[in-house]
N, C-alpha and C positions, 0 to 999 in steps of 0.2 A: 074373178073379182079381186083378191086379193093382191095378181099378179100388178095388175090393172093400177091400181090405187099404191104402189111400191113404187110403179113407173111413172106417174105422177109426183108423186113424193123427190123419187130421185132427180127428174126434170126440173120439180122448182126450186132445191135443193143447189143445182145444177146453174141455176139461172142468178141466185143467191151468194154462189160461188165466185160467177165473174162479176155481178156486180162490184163486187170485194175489193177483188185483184187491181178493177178499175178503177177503185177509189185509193187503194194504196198505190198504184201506178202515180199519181200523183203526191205521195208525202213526201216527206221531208226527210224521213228515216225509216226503218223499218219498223222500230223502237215506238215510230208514233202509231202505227196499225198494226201492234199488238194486241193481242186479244185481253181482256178482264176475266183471266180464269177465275181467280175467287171469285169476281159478282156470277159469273155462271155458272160457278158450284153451289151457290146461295141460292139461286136462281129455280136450278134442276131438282125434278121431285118426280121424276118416272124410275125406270129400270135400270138406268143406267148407270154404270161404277163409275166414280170420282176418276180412279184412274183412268179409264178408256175414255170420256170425259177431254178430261187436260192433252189427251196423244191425238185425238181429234182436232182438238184448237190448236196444238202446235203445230200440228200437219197441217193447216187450215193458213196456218201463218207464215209456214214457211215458202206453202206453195204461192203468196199471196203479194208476199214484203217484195218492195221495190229491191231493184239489183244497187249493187252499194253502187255510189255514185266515183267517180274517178277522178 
């Protein structure tokens, strides 16, 4: 059950992911689909550390920011 409901999780996680990618695939900068770490640190009230937090959204943003344009 457990396994079950991870793979779930990471699926729509997953689907959440390229939605992302595809909407900064169109900005203007990187700059502009950056993430609002503080509102998501305000936001957050489970387990999770501030820090692993913020290395998540930057990882999140770097895999996500449009390639700089040329």
């Amino acid at each position: 059950m457990l396994r079950t409901h991870l793979t779930t999780l990471d699926r729509a996680l997953l689907r959440l992911l390229e939605e992302r990618a595809k909407l900064c695939a169109s900005a203007p900068s990187a700059e502009a689909c950056a993430p609002s770490i503080e509102d998501l640190l305000r936001r957050a009230d489970g387990d999770i550390d501030a820090a692993r937090i913020t290395e998540v959204f930057e990882a999140i943003h770097e895999g996500s920011a449009p390639a700089p344009k040329r």
